[in-house]
N, C-alpha and C positions, 0 to 999 in steps of 0.2 A: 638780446642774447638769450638763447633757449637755457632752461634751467629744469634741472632733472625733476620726475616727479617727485622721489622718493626725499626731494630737498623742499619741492614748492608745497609739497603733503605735507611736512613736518607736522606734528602737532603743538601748537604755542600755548594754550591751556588745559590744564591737569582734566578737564572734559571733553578732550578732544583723544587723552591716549585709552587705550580700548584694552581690553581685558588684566587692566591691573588694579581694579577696584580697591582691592587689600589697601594698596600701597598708597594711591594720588585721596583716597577719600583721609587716610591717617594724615597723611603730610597736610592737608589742606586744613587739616581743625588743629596739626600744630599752629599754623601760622593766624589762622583766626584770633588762638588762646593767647597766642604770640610767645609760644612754649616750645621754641626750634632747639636744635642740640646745636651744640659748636661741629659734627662729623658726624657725616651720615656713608654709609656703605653701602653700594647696588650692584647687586650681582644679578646675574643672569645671562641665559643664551645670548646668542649674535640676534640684533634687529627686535628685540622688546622691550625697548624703549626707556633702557636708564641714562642713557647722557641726555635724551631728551628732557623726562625730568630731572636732570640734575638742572639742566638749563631754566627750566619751568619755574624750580624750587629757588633760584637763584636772582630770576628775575621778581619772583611772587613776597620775598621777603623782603628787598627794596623796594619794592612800586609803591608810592604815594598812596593809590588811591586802589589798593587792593580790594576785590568784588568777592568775597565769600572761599578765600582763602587763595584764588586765581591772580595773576596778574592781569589789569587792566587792557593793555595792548593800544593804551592810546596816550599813553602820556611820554615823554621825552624820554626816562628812564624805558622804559620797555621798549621801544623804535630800538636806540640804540644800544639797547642790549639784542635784539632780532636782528640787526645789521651787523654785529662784532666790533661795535666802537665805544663799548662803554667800559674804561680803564677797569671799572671798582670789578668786573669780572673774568676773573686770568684762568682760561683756559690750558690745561698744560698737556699733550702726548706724551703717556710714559714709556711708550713703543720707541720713539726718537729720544725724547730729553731722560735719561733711566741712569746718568751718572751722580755723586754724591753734589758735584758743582753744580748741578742743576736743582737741585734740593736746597744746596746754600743760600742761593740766588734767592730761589722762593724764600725761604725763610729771615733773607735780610730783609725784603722787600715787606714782608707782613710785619713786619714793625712799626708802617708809615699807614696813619688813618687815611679811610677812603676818603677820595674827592668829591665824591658827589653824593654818593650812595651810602643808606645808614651800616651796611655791612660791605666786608671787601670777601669773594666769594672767591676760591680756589677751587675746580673742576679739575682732578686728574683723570683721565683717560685710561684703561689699560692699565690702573697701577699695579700689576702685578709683575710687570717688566722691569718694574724699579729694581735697582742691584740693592745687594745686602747693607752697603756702606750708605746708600739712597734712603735707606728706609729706614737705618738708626739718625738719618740727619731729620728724618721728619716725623721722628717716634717724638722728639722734648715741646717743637711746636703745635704739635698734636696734641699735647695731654694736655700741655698749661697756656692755649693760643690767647692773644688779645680779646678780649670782648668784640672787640668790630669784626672778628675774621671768623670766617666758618669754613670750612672743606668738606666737598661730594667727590667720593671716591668709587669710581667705576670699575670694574672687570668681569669676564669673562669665567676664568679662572682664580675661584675664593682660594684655593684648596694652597695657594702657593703667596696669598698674602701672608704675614706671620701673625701668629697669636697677638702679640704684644700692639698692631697697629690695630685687629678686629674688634679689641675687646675695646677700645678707646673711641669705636664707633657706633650710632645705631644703624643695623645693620637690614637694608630690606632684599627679598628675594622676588626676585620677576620672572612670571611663568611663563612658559612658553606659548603665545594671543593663540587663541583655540580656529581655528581652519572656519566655522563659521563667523566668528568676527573678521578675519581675513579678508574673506568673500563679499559680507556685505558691506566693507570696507571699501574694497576692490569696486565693488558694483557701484557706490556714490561718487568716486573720485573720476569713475569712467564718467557716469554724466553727467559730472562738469568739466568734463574736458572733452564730452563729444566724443567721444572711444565705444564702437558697438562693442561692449564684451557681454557674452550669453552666461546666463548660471555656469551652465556645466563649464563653461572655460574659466570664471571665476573660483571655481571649485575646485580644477585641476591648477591654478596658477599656489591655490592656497597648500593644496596638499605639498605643490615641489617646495613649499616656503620649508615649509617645515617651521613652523611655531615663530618666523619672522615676518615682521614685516617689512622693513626695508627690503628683504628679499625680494618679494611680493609687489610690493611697488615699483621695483626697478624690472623685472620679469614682464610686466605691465606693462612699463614705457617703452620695452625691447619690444614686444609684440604688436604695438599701436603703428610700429613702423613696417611692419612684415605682413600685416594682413588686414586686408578691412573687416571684413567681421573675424573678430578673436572668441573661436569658440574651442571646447577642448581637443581637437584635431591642430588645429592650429597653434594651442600651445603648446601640442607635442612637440609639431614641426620647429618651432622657433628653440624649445629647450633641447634637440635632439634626443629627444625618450621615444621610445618605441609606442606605436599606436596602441589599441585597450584592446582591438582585437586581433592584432599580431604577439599582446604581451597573450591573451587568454588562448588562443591556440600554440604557444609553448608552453605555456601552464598544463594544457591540456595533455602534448606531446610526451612530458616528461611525466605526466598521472599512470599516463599510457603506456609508460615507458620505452615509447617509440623513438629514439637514438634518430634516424634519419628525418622522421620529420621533424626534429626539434633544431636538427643540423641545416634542413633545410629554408626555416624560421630566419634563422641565426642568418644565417647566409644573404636572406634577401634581406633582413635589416643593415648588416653590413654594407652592400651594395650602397645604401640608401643614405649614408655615411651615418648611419646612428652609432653614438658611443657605448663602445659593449662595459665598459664600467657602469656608466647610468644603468644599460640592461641589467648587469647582474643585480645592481644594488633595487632596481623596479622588481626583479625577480625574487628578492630574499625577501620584499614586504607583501609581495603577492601569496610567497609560501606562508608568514606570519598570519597572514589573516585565513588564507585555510586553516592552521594550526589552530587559531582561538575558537574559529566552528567548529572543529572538532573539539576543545578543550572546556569552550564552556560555551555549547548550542544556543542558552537563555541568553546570553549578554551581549553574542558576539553583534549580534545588526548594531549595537547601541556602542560596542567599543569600535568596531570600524567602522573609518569614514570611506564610504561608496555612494552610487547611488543605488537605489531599489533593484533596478536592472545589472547591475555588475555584482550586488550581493548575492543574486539570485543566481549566477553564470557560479558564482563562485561556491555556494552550498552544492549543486552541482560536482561542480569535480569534488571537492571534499567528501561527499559521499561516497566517491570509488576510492577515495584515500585511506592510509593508515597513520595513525597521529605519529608512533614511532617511524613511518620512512619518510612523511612532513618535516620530521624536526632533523632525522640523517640529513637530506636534501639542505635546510637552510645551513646545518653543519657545514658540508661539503662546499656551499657557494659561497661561505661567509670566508672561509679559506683562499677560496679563486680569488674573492675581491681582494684580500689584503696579497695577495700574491702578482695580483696584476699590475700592482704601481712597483714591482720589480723584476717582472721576465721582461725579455726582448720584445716579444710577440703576444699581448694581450686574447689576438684575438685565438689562437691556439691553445690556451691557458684556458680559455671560458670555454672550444669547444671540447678538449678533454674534461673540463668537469660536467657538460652537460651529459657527455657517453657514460660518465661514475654516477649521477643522479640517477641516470638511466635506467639502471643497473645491466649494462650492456660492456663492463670491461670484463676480457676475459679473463680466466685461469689459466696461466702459462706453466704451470708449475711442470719439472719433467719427470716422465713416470721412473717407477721404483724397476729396478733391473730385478728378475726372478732369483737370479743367483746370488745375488745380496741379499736375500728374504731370504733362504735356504740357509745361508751361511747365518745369520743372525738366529733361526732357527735352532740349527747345532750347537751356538754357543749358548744359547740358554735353557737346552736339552741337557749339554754337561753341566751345567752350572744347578740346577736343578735333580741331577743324582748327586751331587754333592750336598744338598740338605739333609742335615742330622733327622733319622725317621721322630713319630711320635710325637708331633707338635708342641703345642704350648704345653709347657708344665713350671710347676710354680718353682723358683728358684733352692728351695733346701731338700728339694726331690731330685731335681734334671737337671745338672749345669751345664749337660750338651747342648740344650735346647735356650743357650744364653750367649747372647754376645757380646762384649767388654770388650770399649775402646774410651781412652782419653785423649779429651780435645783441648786446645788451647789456641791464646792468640797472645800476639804481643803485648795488646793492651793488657789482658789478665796478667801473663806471666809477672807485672807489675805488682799485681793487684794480692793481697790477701786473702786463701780460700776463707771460707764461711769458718765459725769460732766449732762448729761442733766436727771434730775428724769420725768417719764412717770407714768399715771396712765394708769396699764394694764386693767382696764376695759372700758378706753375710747377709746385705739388705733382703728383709722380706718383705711381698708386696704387702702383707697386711699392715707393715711397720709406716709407709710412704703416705705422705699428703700431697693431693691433689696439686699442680702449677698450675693457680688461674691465671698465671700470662701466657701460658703456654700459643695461643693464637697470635698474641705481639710478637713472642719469637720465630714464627712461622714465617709473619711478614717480612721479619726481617732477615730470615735466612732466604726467602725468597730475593729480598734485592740482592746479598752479600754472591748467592750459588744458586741461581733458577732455573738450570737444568737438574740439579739434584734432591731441591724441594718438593715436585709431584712425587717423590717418592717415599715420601711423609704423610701421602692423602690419607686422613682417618687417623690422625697420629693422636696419641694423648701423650700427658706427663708425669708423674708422679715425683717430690723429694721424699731427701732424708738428710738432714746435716749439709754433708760435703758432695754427695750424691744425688744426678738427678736419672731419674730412669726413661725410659722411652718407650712406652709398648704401642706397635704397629700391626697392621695388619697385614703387610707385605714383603715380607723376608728378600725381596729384590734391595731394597732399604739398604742394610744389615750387609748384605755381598759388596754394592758400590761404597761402603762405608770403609768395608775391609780393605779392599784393593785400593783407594786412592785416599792418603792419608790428609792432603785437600780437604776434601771432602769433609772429613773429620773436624779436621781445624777450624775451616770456613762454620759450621756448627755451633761451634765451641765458642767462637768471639759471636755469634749472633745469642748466644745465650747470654754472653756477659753484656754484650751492648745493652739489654731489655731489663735483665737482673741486678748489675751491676758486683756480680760474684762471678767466682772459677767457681767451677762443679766440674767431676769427674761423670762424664755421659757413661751411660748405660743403655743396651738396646734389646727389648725384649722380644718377638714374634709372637701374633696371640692366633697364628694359622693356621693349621696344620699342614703339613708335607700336601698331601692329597687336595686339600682345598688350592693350596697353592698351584700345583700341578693344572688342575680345572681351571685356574685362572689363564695361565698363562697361554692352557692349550686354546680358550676361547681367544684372547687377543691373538695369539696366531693364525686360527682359521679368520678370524674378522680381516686382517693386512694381508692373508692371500686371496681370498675375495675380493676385498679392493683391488689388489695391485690386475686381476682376472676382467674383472669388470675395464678397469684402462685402457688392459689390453687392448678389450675387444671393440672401446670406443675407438680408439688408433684406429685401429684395421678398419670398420664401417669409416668413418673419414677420410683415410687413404683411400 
């Protein structure tokens, strides 16, 4: 009976698992010193190897005739621990077995010494699947276990074990086997099993691992049946990833921002049944490694994995690129992917975001009608002979040139004003100290009213007691303040939200008439020029 590689590869000694040095050389001089904990924790990604060594460790603290902290592999205990028949090692899935009865079970049964073996070893799987009721049945077995018994606790997912079972463990972290152990991984196990795989296809098997290796090995057995020589064309074809030079002339397409050959790309892989999730997600690591060339030229060769020739394709287009529309671009695709595993139609999804990478979506916006600029015109022509002349003047000279409104909100009117009472028509500015929160309130009048916030640009604040003042530079301010009592209010609880006082507002203008005038007439030639220029784009189009 045929048997997978990824099972007949296993590794059986702590010298056989590959880039976890840290971890199998520690465990190996516990068990030399014969210094093992009762609960050990291994975390890490999918396919790097901790139920392996849980197995290893499991096997290596029982065996007779242990060799330099390894299990032997030839004595009774070890056979029948590599075939799954040696009682004294209880395997458990906490993916299926995750209820509190299943934890009892365990925990009645650890009361009974092993039968053959000097320790009875418990392997849970996945224990992070354990339910809550699960994991207070094996928190009391845990701290105070039999001397014969020890538990290797697996997952995925540390962040969802509980404090109370981590802390009762020693706890090791396994990284993700680095793409050249992968490879030359890859490259030995092919010749001994007579499998032509070239570098480059070992290299491509490693990168789709991503930091696995079971991955890797089962990617392997998939391809030994698809092709006789597996090189990295070939394990495109078997993974359904886009070829290196249909991924690099989209790369290219979209540098270019050329929308139709990047559509065209798209199109012939599709034909070809390639999966346009895998594209996006090849296309968002493609963008990534432009980005580090540009972000840090010295390191990038040594932080991506390429070869010579694909780095070289790719300092290339980075050259014509800009680091900020690199980083927009993986913005924008990193969105299509998490959107793709929810529209109908993927592949319409990934070709509207390659036309946005593009920057090839239009502007639909519809133009401003002339007689609505006119009219807006008027109104702020009247509104504007309605400013008291003589600009800014200081408060105990001009009280035309002042304007006085009180705001509130609900939550204030609750609230107790400030202990000192101010008569707001006596404040002088020389009297006022500065509000350094004055920019916290800004923000938050922006969320509360942000259409009426730009109309505070340049704003400052001043108190006094019960009084806070407002001097602006824009007397537009001051008019939508007066006319919509909104306005006022919304203000008024953005103040108390940040201060946590009533104050009676006050709003100064520090512009004069004329200045003001100049402004407005300049924003109005600027919005009839635009709307002029539209015009005339219409008409050349039509």
């Amino acid at each position: 009976m045929y048997k997978a590689l990824y099972r007949k590869w296993r590794p059986l000694t702590f010298d056989d698992v590959i880039s976890q040095q840290h971890i199998t050389e520690t465990l190996k001089n516990q068990i030399k010193n014969d210094k093992t904990a009762h609960a050990y924790l291994f975390t890490g990604s999918r396919g790097t190897g901790k139920t392996t060594c849980a197995r290893i460790l499991a096997k290596a603290v029982n065996c007779p005739n242990m060799k330099d902290g390894s299990p032997c592999l030839e004595c009774d205990i070890c056979r029948d621990a590599d075939e799954g028949a040696l009682t004294d090692i209880i395997e458990i899935d906490a993916a299926s077995n995750n209820g509190v009865n299943d934890i009892r079970d365990l925990r009645d049964g650890a009361i009974y010494s092993p039968e053959r073996c000097r320790y009875k070893v418990y392997i849970i799987d996945e224990v992070h699947m354990l339910s809550i009721q699960a994991f207070n049945a094996l928190l009391k077995i845990m701290e105070e276990p039999p001397e014969y018994v020890k538990f290797i606790l697996a997952t995925t997912e540390i962040q969802k074990v509980p404090a109370t079972i981590t802390s009762r463990c020693q706890r090791y972290d396994f990284r993700r086997i680095k793409q050249k152990d992968i490879a030359a991984r890859l490259l030995y196990i092919a010749s001994q099993e007579d499998i032509a795989l070239t570098g480059d296809g070992a290299d491509m098997i490693a990168k789709i691992a991503d930091g696995g290796m079971r991955d890797a090995v089962s990617l392997l057995d998939q391809c030994s049946v698809t092709a006789e020589n597996i090189d990295a064309d070939a394990v495109s074809n078997t993974a359904g990833l886009a070829g290196r030079d249909s991924l690099f002339s989209l790369l290219g397409a979209i540098t270019d921002s050329d929308a139709p050959a990047a559509l065209a790309v798209t199109d012939k892989l599709y034909n070809m049944s390639k999966d346009l999730t895998n594209l996006c997600e090849e296309l968002i690591l493609q963008l990534r490694n432009l980005m580090l060339i540009k972000a840090s030229p010295e390191n990038a060769e040594e932080i991506i994995v390429c070869t010579p020739e694909e780095f070289g394709r790719l300092k290339a287009i980075a050259d014509k690129s800009e680091l900020g529309d690199i980083m927009r671009r993986i913005e924008a695709l990193q969105v299509c992917r998490e959107r793709m595993t929810k529209v109908l139609n993927r592949r319409v999804e990934f070709e509207m975001s390659l036309i946005k990478v593009c920057g090839k979506a239009a502007n639909n916006a519809p133009a401003i009608d002339n007689s609505e600029i006119y009219d807006k015109i008027k109104q702020l022509e009247d509104k504007l002979s309605a400013v008291p002349q003589g600009g800014y003047q200081p408060a105990e000279t001009s009280r035309s040139t002042r304007e006085v409104f009180t705001a509130s909100s609900p939550a204030a009117d609750s609230e107790p004003a400030p202990d000192t009472k101010v008569d707001i028509n006596t404040v002088k500015e020389e009297e006022l100290t500065p509000c350094d929160r004055w920019d916290e309130i800004m923000e938050e009048f922006r969320k509360l009213n942000p259409s009426c916030a730009g109309s505070l640009e340049g704003s400052t604040a001043a108190t006094k007691g019960n009084v806070l003042c407002i001097f602006t530079p824009n007397n537009f301010f001051i008019t939508l303040f007066k006319s919509n009592k909104e306005n006022a209010v919304s203000l008024g609880r953005a103040v108390y939200n940040v201060l946590g006082q009533k104050y009676r507002l006050q709003a100064r203008c520090t512009t004069s008439v004329e200045e003001t005038r100049n402004l407005a007439e300049q924003l109005i030639q600027k919005a009839i020029n635009s709307n002029v220029e539209t015009a005339v784009d219409n008409n050349v189009n039509q």
